[in-house]
C-alpha positions in Angstrom: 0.0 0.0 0.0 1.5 3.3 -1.2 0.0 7.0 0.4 0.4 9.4 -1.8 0.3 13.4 -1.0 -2.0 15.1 -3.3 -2.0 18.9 -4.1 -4.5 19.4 -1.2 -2.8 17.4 1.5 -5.0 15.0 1.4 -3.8 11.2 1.2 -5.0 8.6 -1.3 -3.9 4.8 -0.7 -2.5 3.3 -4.0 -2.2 -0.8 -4.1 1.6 -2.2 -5.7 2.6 -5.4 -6.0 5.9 -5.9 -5.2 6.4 -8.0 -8.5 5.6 -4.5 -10.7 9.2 -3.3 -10.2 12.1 -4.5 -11.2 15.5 -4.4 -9.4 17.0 -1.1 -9.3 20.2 -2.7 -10.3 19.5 -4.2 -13.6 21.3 -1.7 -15.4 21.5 -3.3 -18.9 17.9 -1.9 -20.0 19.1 1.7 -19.2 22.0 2.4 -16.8 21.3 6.3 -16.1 18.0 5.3 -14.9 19.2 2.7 -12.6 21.7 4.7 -11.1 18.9 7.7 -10.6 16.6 5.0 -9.0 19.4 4.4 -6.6 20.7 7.8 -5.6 16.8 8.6 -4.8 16.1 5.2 -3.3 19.0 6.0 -0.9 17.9 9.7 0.0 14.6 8.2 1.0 16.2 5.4 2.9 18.7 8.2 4.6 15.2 10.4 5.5 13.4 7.2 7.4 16.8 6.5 9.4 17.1 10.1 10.5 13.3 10.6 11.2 12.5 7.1 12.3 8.8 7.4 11.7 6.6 4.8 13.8 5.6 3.1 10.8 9.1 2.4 9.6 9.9 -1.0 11.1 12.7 -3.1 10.6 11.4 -5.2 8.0 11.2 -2.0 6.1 14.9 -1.2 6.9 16.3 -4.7 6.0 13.9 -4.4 2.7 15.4 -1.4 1.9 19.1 -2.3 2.3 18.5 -5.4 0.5 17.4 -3.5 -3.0 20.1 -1.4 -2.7 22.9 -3.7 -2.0 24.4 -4.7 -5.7 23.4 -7.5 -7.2 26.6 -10.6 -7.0 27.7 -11.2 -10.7 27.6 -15.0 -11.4 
């Protein structure tokens, strides 16, 4: 479930799945967007560590590390 701010500051709930992304580090479709995904990915991740907001639980946190940590090359 994804809350998004609208223009009026009201919230609407969107629904994801988790399967309608692909990894942030599959950079062979288009590298520049893959490395913008991840500098804002980790800006977001830096904000919920600083402000620590109720919501954010550690299943978040180790979710979050996890899709940024690079992918190992087989």
């Amino acid at each position: 479930m994804l809350i998004v701010m609208g223009s009026t500051g009201n919230r609407t709930l969107h629904s994801k799945t988790e399967s309608s992304f692909s990894s942030v580090h599959d950079e062979r479709e288009n590298p520049l967007e893959s490395t913008r995904l991840v500098e804002v990915l980790s800006e977001l991740r830096n904000l919920l560590e600083e402000y620590a907001p109720s919501w954010y639980t550690e299943k978040h946190h180790r979710k979050t590390e996890s899709a940024l940590r690079p992918k190992k090359k087989h």
